[in-house]
C-alpha positions as CSV (number, residue, x, y, z in Angstrom):
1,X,97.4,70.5,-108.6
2,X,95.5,72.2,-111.3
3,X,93.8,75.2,-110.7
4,X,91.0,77.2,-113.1
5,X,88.8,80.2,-111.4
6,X,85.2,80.6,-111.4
7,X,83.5,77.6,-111.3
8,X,81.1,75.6,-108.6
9,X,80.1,72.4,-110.6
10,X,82.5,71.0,-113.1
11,X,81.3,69.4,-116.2
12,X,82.9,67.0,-118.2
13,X,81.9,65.9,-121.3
14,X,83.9,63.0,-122.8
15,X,82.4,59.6,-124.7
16,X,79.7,60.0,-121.9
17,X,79.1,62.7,-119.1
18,X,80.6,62.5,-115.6
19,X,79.6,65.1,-113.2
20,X,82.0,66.0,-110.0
21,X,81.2,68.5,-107.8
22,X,84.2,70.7,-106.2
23,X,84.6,73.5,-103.6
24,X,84.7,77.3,-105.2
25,X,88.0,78.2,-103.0
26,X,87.8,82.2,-101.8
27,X,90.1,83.2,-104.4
28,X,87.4,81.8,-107.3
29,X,89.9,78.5,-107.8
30,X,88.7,75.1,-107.9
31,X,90.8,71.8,-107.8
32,X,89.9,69.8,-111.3
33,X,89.8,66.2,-109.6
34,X,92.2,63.6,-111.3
35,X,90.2,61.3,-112.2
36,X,89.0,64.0,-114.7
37,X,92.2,65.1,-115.3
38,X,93.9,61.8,-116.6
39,X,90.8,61.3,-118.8
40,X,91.0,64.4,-120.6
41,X,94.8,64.0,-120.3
42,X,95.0,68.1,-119.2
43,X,98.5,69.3,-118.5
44,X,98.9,72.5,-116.0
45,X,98.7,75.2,-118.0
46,X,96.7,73.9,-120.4
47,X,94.1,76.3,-122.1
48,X,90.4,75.6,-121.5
49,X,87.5,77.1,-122.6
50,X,84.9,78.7,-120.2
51,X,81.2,79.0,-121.6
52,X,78.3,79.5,-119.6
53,X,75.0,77.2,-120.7
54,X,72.3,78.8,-118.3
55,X,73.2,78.2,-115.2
56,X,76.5,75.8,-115.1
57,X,79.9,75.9,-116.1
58,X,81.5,74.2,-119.4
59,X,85.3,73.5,-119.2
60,X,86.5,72.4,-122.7
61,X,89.9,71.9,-123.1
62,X,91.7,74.0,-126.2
63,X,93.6,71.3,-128.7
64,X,96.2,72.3,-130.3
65,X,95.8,72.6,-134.2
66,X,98.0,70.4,-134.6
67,X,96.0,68.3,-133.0
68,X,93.4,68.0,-135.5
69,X,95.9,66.9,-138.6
70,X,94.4,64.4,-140.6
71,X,90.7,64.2,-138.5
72,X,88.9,64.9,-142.1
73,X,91.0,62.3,-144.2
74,X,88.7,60.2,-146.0
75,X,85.6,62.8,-146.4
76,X,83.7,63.0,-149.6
77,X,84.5,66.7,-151.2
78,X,82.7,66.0,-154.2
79,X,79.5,68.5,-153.5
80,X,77.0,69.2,-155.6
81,X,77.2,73.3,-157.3
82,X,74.7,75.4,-158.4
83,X,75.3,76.1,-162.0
84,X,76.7,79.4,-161.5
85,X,79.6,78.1,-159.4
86,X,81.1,76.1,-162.0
């Protein structure tokens, strides 16, 4: 089971939104369901994010840097300078 505190409706954002709703346990602890789980691929003691938009929740899980090798290959750095910069 994967626990994370604090939380009454769970929020998933990931290629489009699902929305599950889980039980706040008495010790603020809430069961992420596995559906959600194996989508996001989350491992226990994974790192997620907590950020409060209004009134809900926002899980989002913290990649490792690693992670994010090679996710700008291919983008145009040729940018335009102001004279100045040159």
């Amino acid at each position: 089971m994967t626990y994370v505190s604090i939380i009454d409706i769970l929020t998933v954002k990931h290629y489009r939104k699902s929305m599950t709703t889980v039980i706040l346990s008495p010790k603020y602890q809430v069961v992420i369901p596995k559906e959600v789980r194996e989508k996001l691929k989350l491992k226990p003691g994974q790192k997620l994010q907590i950020i409060n938009v209004g009134d809900r929740i926002e899980f989002v899980p913290i990649q490792d840097i690693k992670q994010a090798r090679g996710f700008l290959k291919g983008i145009d750095t040729n940018i335009e300078r102001e004279g100045d910069r040159e």
